[in-house]
Every structure is written in C-alpha cells, then in structure tokens.
N, C-alpha and C positions, 0 to 999 in steps of 0.2 A: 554792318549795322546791328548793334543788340538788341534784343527784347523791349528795352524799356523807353529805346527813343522811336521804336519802327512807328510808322505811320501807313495804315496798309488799309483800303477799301475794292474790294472785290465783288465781282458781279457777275454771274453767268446766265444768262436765259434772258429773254421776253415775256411779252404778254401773252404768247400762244403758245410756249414752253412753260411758263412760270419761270420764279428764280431759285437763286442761291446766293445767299451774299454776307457779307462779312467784315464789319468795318473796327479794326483796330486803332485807338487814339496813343497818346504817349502812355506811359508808365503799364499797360494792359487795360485799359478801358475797352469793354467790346461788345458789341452788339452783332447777332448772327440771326438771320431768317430763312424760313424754305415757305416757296408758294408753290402750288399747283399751276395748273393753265388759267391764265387771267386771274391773277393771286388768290385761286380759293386756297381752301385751306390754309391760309400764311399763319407761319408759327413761328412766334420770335422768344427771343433769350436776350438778357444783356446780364453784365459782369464786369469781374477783372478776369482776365487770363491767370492762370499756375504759373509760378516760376518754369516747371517742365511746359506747360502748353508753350507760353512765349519764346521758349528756346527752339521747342521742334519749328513750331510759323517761322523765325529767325533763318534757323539751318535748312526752313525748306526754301524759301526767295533767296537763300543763298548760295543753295545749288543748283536752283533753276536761271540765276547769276539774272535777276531780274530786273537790274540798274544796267545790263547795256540789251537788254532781249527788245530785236527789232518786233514791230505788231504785223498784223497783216497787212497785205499791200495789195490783194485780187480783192476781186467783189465778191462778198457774204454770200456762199451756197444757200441754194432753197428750201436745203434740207439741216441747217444751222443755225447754232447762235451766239452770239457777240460773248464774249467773255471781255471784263474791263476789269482793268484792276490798276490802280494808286498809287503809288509806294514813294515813300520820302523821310525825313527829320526836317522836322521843324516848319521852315518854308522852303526847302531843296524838296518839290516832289515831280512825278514824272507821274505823265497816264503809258499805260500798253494796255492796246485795244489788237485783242487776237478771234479769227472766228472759231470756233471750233474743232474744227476738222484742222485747223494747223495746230491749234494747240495740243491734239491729240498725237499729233506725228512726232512731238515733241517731249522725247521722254522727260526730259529734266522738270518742263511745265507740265508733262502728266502726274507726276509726283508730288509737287505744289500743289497743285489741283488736289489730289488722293489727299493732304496733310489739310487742307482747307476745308473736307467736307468731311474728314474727321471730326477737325475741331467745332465745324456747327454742329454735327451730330451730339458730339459731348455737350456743345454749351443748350443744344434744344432740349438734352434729355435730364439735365437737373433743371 
C-alpha cells in the first residue's frame, strides 16, 4: 500500500487515559490530536503529510504487516487501553482493535505505534 492511497485512523486511550489519534485520508490529508484525561487539553493539527512523512506512516503499517495482524481476543486489563486503528484503500478497509498491553509485547506494532506518535508530535508542533 503507498502513501497516497493509504487510508489509516488510529486511536489509543479512553476517557480516563485521554487520547492519541491520527486519521490519514487518500492523497495525505491528515488530522492528528492528543487529550489529556477526559479530553482536557485536546490539541489538534490538520494538513497534508510530506512526501517523507507518508513514506515513513507507509513503511511503518508495513512492517508491522498490519493487513493480516490478528487484534486482541482476552478481555481489556484494568490497567489498559484500547488501541483501534483502520487501515484500507478505497472501500477494502479493515479495523484491528488491540489492548495495549498486547500491543506492547508486539515489537513490530511498538514501532508503528513509536512512528505514529512521531508524526502527531510533528503535525501538533507546526
């Protein structure tokens, strides 16, 4: 999947965690936000992605091989939170819904994860 067809919405946290989330449309169209706990401080961004941003997002759901990555199958620890994310072209999309604590044990998804809260940091800070 390249940069300019990916279709990617991510989400990490609740309403007692706050979030993190990141929604990429075709061509780089992108909106990224962070809340606090019960969305204080929410602080968003939107844009297009860099040719380099779209490649790294690209090569990071592609090494985290996020078109066949199974989601969580135990119940949500008490000390976690839902990670969701979207990924598709066009109308071919798929949800993976992982809690956190798996996706942590998950180097490939750690890494995605690490490139994802990169690229809200870049897009929150212009």
């Amino acid at each position: 999947m390249s940069g300019a067809d990916m279709i990617l919405h991510y989400q990490r946290g609740h309403e007692m965690s706050g979030y993190v989330t990141l929604t990429v449309e075709a061509y780089g169209t992108a909106a990224a936000s962070r809340s606090g706990r019960g969305d204080l401080g929410r602080r968003e961004a939107t844009g297009v992605l860099t040719p380099g941003q779209a490649e790294r997002l690209a090569a990071a759901v592609e090494a985290a091989d996020l078109a066949h990555l199974d989601g969580s199958t135990r119940r949500i620890g008490d000390d976690e939170v839902p990670v969701t994310v979207e990924l598709g072209t066009g109308r071919d999309r798929r949800e993976l819904r992982l809690w956190s604590g798996d996706a942590a044990s998950n180097p490939a998804f750690a890494a995605f994860e690490a490139a994802v809260r990169a690229l809200v940091d870049e897009m929150l800070e212009s």
